[in-house]
C-alpha positions in Angstrom: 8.5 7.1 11.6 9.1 5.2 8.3 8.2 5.1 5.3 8.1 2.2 2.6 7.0 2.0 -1.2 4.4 -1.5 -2.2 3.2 -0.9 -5.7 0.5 2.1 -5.6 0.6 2.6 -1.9 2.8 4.0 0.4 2.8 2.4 4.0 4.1 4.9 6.8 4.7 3.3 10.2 4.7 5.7 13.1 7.2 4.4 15.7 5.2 2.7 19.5 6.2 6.2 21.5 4.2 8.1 19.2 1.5 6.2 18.5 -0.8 7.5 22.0 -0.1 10.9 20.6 1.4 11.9 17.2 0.0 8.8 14.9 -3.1 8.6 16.1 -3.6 12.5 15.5 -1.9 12.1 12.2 -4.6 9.4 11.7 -7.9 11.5 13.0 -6.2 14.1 10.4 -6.3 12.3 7.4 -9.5 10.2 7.9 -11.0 14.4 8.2 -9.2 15.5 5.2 -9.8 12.1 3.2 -12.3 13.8 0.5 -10.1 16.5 -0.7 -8.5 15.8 -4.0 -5.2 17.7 -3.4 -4.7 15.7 0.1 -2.8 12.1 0.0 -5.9 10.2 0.7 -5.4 7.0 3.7 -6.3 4.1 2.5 -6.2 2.2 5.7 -4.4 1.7 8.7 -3.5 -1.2 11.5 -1.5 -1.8 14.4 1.0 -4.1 14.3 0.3 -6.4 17.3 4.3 -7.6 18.2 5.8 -4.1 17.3 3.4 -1.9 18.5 3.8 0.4 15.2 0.8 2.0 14.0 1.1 1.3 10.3 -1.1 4.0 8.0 -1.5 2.6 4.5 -1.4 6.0 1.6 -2.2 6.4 -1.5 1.4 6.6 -3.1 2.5 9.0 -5.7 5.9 8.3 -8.1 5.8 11.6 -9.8 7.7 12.7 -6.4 7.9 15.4 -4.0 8.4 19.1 -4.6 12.0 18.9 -3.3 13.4 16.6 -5.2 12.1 17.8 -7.8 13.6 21.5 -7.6 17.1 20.2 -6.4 16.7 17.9 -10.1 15.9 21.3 -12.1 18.8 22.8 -10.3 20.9 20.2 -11.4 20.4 20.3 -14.8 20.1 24.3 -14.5 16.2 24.3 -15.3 13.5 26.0 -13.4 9.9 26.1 -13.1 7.8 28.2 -15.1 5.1 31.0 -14.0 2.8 28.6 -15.1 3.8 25.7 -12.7 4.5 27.8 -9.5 1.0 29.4 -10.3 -0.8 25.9 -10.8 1.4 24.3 -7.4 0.5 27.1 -5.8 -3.3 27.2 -6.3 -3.3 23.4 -5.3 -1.7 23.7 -2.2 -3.9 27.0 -1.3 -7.1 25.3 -2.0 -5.5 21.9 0.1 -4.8 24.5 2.8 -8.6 26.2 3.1 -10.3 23.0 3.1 -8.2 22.1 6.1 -8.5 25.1 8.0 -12.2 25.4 6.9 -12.0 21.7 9.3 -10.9 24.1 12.2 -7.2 22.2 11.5 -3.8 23.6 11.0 -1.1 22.4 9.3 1.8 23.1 10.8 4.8 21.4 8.5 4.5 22.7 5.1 8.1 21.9 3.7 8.4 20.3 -0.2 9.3 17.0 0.9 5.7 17.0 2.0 4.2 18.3 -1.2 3.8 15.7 -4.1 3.5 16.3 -7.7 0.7 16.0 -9.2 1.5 13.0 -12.1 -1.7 13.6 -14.1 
């Protein structure tokens, strides 16, 4: 899998292998979970006819992921506050119920997979 940056989307190709299985899960996923404010929305997807890629276009977001953005703190010797754990946390909760309540599970939560909010 890849992923590439074009202005305010994010294009993530999901190599020919795993298109029969993991992309077009990974697709049925986020077209379920499309509506939920806290969930990188798909914009669109396509195959790509001489590749065989299934190419899934996202909504991007430049404020970054939650790991980069602790090992930054760490480097300048910053952490977050109460305040922001508390507000991340209650995001990701709230993600989390609307997708079990779709009788999903998520099985990769990691911070490279958890974007910052930039609002």
């Amino acid at each position: 899998m890849g992923v590439r940056g074009c202005g305010k989307t994010v294009i993530k190709s999901v190599h020919p292998a795993k298109v029969s299985t993991a992309g077009i899960t990974e697709l049925e996923a986020l077209r379920r979970t499309n509506t939920h404010p806290n969930i990188v929305r798909l914009l669109g997807f396509h195959l790509v006819s001489d590749t065989g890629a299934l190419e899934l276009t996202l909504e991007a977001h430049h404020a970054g992921d939650l790991d980069h953005r602790i090992q930054y703190l760490k480097a300048i010797g910053q952490r977050f506050t109460e305040t922001q754990v508390y507000a991340c946390l209650i995001d990701m909760c709230q993600a989390l119920s609307w997708v079990h309540s779709l009788g999903m599970v998520h099985r990769d939560i990691v911070g490279f997979l958890l974007f910052e909010d930039p609002r």
